[in-house]
C-alpha positions as CSV (number, residue, x, y, z in Angstrom):
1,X,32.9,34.4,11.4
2,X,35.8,32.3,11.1
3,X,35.2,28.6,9.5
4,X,33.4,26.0,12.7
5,X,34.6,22.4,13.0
6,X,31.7,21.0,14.7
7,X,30.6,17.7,16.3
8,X,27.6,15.4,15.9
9,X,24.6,16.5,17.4
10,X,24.4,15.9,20.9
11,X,20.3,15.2,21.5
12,X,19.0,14.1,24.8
13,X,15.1,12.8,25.1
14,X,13.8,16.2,24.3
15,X,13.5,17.5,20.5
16,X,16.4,19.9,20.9
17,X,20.0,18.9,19.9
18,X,23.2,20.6,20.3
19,X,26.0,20.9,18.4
20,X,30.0,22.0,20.0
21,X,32.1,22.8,17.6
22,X,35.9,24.6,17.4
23,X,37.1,27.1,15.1
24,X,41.1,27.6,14.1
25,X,41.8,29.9,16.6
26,X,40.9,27.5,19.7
27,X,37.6,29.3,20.6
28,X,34.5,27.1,21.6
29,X,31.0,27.7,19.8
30,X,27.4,25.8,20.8
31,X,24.7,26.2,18.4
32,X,20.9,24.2,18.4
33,X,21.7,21.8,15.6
34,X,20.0,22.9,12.2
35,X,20.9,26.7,13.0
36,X,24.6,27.0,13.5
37,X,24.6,30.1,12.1
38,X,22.9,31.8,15.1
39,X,26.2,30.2,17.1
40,X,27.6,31.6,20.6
41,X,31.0,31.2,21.5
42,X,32.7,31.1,24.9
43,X,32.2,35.4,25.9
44,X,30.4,37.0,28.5
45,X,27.4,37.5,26.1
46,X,27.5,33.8,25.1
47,X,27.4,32.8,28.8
48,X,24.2,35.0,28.9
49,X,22.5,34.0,26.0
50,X,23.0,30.4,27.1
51,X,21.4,30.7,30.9
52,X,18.1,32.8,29.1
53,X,17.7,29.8,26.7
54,X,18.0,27.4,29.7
55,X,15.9,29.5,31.4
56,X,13.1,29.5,28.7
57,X,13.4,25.6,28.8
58,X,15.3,25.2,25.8
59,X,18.8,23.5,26.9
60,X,17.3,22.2,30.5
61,X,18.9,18.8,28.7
62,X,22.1,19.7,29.2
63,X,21.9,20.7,33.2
């Protein structure tokens, strides 16, 4: 994975905070802040993975 510039957390009133970030090449990454490691970036998959963690309640924040 290529080196991530990311942001400050972005935390609403729930617990969970979110982090955006960028890496050289332009492409966009969002990752629950502590665990950037387990990243997704801006693909089909990522899109997915995104609305079955909204789904299980755990970006509704964000909506």
């Amino acid at each position: 994975m290529s080196d991530i510039a990311w942001e400050e957390p972005f935390c609403a009133e729930s617990s969970n905070c979110f982090r955006l970030g960028t890496d050289g090449a332009g492409n966009a990454y969002i990752a629950v802040a502590g665990q950037e490691h387990l990243s997704i970036s801006d693909s089909r998959e990522a899109l997915a993975t995104m609305i079955r963690e909204i789904k299980a309640g755990k970006a509704d924040h964000l909506l």
